[in-house]
N, C-alpha and C positions, 0 to 999 in steps of 0.2 A: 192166334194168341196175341193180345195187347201186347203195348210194352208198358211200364209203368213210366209216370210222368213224372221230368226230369226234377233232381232236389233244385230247391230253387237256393236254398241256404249255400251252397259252396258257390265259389266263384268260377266263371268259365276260363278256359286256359287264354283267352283274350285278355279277361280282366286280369288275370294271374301272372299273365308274361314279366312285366316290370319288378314284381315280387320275387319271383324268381331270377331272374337275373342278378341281383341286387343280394340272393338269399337269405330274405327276409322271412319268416315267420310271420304269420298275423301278429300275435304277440307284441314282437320287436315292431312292425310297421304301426300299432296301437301307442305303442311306449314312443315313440319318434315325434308320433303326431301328438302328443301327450307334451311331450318334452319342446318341441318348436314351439307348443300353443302356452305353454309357461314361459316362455322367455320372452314370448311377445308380449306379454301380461305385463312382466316385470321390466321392458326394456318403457315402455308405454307409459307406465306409470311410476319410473325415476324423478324424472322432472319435476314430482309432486312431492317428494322427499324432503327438498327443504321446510318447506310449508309446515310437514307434517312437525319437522324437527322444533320449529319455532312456536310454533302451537303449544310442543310439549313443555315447551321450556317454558313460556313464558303463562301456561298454567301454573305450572309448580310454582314459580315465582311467585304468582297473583293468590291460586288458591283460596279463591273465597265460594267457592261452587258448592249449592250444599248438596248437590248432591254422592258428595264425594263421602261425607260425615254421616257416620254411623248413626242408628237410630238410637 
């Protein structure tokens, strides 16, 4: 008799060990990787903050854009 061929979807306990250890849930290691890749986002793109602040301001200020004006 065959055996059937191995699921390829689940991780082998190689790939698994660190997970485990850590007792991480896929979940939680999704949410982590989730949550690091947001902060780099946002640490990244601070520096651009004032720029934006001054933009806003001195839009309002000027406000002569038409496309701001309703039809």
């Amino acid at each position: 008799m065959s055996r059937a061929p191995p699921d390829n979807d689940q991780p082998s306990d190689e790939e698994n060990q660190i997970s485990r250890q850590r007792n991480f849930t896929p979940d939680a290691e999704m949410g982590l990787i989730g949550g690091i890749i947001g902060v780099l986002i946002a640490v990244l793109t601070f520096p651009l903050l004032p720029f934006y602040l001054l933009f806003r301001v001195v839009d309002s200020l000027v406000g002569n854009d038409e496309t701001n004006q309703p039809d």
